[in-house]
ZAMIVEX-551264 format. One record per residue: x, y, z of N, C-alpha, C in turn. Coordinates in Angstrom, 1 decimal. Layout:
! residues N
n.px, n.py, n.pz, ca.px, ca.py, ca.pz, c.px, c.py, c.pz
X, Y, Z, X, Y, Z, X, Y, Z
...
This chain:
! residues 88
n.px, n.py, n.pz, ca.px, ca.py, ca.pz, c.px, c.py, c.pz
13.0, 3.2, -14.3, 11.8, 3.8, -13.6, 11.4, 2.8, -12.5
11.2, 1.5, -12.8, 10.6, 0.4, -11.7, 11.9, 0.8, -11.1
13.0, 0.8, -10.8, 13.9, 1.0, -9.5, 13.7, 1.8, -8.6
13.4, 3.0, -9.3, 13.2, 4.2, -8.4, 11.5, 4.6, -7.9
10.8, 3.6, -8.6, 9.7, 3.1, -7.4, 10.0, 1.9, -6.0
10.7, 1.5, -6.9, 11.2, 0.5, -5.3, 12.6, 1.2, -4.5
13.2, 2.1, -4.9, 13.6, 2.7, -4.2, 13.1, 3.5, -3.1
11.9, 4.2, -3.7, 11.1, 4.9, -2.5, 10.7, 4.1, -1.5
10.5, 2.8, -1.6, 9.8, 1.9, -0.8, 10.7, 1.8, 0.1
12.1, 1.3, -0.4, 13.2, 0.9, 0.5, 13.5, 2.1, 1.1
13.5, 3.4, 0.9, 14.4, 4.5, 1.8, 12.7, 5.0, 2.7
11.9, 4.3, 2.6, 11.0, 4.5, 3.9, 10.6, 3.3, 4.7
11.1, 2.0, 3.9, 10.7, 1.0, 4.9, 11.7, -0.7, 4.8
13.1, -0.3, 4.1, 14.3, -0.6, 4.0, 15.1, -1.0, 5.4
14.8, -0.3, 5.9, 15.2, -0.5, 7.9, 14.9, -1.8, 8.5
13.3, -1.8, 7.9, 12.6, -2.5, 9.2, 12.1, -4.0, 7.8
12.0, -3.9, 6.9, 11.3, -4.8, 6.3, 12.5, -5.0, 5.0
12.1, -6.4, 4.3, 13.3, -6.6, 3.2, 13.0, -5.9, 1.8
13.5, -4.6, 1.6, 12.7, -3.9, 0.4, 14.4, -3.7, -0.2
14.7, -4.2, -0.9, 16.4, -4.0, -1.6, 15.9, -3.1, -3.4
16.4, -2.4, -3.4, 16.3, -2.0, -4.4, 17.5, -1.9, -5.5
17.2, -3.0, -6.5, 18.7, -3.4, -7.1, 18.2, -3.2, -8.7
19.2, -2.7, -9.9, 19.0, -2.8, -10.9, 18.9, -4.0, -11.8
18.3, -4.5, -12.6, 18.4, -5.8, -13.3, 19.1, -5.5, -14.4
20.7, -6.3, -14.5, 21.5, -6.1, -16.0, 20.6, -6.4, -17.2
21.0, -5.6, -18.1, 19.9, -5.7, -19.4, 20.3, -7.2, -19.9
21.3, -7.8, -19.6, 21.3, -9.0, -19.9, 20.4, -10.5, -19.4
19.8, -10.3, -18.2, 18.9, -10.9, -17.7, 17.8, -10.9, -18.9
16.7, -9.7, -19.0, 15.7, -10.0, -19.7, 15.9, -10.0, -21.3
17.3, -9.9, -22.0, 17.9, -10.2, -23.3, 17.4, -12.0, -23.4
17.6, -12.6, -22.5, 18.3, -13.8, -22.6, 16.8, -14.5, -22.2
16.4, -13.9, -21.4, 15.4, -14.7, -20.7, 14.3, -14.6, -21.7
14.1, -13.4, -22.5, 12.9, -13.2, -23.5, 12.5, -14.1, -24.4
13.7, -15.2, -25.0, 13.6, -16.1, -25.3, 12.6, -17.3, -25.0
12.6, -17.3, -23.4, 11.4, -18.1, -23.1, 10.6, -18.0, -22.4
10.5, -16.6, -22.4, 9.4, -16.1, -21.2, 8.8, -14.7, -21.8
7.6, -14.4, -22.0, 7.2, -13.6, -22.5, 7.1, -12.4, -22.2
6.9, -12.5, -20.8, 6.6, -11.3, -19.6, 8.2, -10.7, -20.0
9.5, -11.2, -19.6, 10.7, -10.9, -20.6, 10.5, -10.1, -21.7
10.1, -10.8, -22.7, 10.4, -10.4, -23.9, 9.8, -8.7, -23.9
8.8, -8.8, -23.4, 8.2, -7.6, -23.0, 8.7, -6.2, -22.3
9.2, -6.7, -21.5, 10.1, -6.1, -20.2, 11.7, -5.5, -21.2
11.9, -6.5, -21.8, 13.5, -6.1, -23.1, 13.0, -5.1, -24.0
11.6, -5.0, -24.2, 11.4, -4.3, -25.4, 11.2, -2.7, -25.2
10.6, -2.8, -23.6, 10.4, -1.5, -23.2, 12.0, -0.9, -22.8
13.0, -1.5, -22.7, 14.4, -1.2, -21.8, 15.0, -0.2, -22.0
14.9, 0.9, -21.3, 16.1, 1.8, -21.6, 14.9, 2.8, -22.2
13.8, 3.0, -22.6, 13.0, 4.0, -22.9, 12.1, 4.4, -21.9
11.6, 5.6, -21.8, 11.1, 6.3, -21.3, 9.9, 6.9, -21.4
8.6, 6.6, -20.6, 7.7, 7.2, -20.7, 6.8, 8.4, -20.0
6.6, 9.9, -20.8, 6.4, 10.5, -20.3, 4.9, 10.9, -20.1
4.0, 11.5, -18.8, 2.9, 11.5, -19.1, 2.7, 13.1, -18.8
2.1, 13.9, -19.1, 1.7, 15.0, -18.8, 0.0, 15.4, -18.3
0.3, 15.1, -17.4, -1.3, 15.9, -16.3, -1.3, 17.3, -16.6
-0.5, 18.1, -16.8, -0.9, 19.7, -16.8, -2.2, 19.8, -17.3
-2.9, 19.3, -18.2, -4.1, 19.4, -18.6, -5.5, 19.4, -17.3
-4.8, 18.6, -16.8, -6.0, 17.6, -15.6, -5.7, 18.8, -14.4
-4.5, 19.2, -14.2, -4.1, 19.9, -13.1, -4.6, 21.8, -13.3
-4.7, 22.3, -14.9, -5.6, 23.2, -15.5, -7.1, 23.2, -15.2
-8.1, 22.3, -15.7, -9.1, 22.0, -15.7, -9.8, 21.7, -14.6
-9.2, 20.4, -13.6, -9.8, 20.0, -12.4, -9.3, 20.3, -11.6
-8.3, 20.8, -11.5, -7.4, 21.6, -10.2, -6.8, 20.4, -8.9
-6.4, 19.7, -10.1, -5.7, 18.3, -9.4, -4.3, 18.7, -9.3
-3.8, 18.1, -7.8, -2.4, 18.5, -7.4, -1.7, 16.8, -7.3
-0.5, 16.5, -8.0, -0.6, 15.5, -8.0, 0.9, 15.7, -7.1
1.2, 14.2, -6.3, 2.2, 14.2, -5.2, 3.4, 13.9, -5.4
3.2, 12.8, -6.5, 4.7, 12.1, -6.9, 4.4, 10.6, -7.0
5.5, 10.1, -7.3, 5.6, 8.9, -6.8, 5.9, 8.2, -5.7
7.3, 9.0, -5.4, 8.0, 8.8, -4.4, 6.7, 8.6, -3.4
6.1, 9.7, -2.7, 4.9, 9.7, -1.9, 3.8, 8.7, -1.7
3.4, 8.2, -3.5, 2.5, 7.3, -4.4, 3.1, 6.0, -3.2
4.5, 5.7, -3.6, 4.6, 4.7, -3.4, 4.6, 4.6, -1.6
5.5, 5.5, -1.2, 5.3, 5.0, 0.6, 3.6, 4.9, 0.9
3.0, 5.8, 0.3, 1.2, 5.6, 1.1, 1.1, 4.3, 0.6
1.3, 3.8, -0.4, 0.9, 2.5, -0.9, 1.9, 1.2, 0.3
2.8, 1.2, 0.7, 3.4, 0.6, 1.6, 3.0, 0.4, 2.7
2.8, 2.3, 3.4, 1.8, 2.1, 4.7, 0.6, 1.4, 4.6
-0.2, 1.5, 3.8, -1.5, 0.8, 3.5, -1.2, -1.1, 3.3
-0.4, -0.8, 2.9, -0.4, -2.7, 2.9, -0.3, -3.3, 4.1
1.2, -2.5, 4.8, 0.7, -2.9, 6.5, -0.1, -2.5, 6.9
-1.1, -1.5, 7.0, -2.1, -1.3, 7.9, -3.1, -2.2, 7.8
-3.4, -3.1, 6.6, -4.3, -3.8, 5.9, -4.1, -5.2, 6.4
-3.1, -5.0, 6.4, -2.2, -6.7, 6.8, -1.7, -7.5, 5.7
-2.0, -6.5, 5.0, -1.2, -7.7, 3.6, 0.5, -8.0, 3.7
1.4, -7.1, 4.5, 2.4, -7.5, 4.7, 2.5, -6.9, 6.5
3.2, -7.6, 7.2, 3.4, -8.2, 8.2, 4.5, -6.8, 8.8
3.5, -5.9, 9.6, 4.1, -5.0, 10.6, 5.3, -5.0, 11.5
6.4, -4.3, 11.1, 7.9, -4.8, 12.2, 8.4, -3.7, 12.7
């Protein structure tokens, strides 16, 4: 799932800025959880999936939700427009 949030980043701002969106071998955070906690953590969630269901919120409050994909490019434009990363 974190790939295919940084995936969205890179197929809207991949061109112009360094957004690579690459998988990490499950071997990296196997090995590393040994001395790093954030790891160990990262290994434990691996390969599962978590699902959330708004239908409730989207019934009730008549919330339309956009995606991620979307989530994340607004979140991108906003960092350059803010200046937290550097306009190209």
């Amino acid at each position: 799932m974190l790939f295919d949030l940084v995936k969205a980043m890179e197929d809207k701002f991949g061109d112009k800025n360094p957004v690579k969106a690459k998988e990490m071998p499950w071997v990296v955070p196997f090995v590393m959880r040994l001395w790093d906690k954030q790891m160990a953590e990262l290994y434990e969630g691996w390969g599962k999936v978590t699902v959330f269901d708004g239908s409730r919120a989207t019934e009730v409050l008549r919330i339309e939700y956009i995606g991620y994909e979307k989530s994340m490019q607004d979140m991108g434009e906003a960092l350059i427009e803010t200046g937290y990363v550097e306009k190209k």
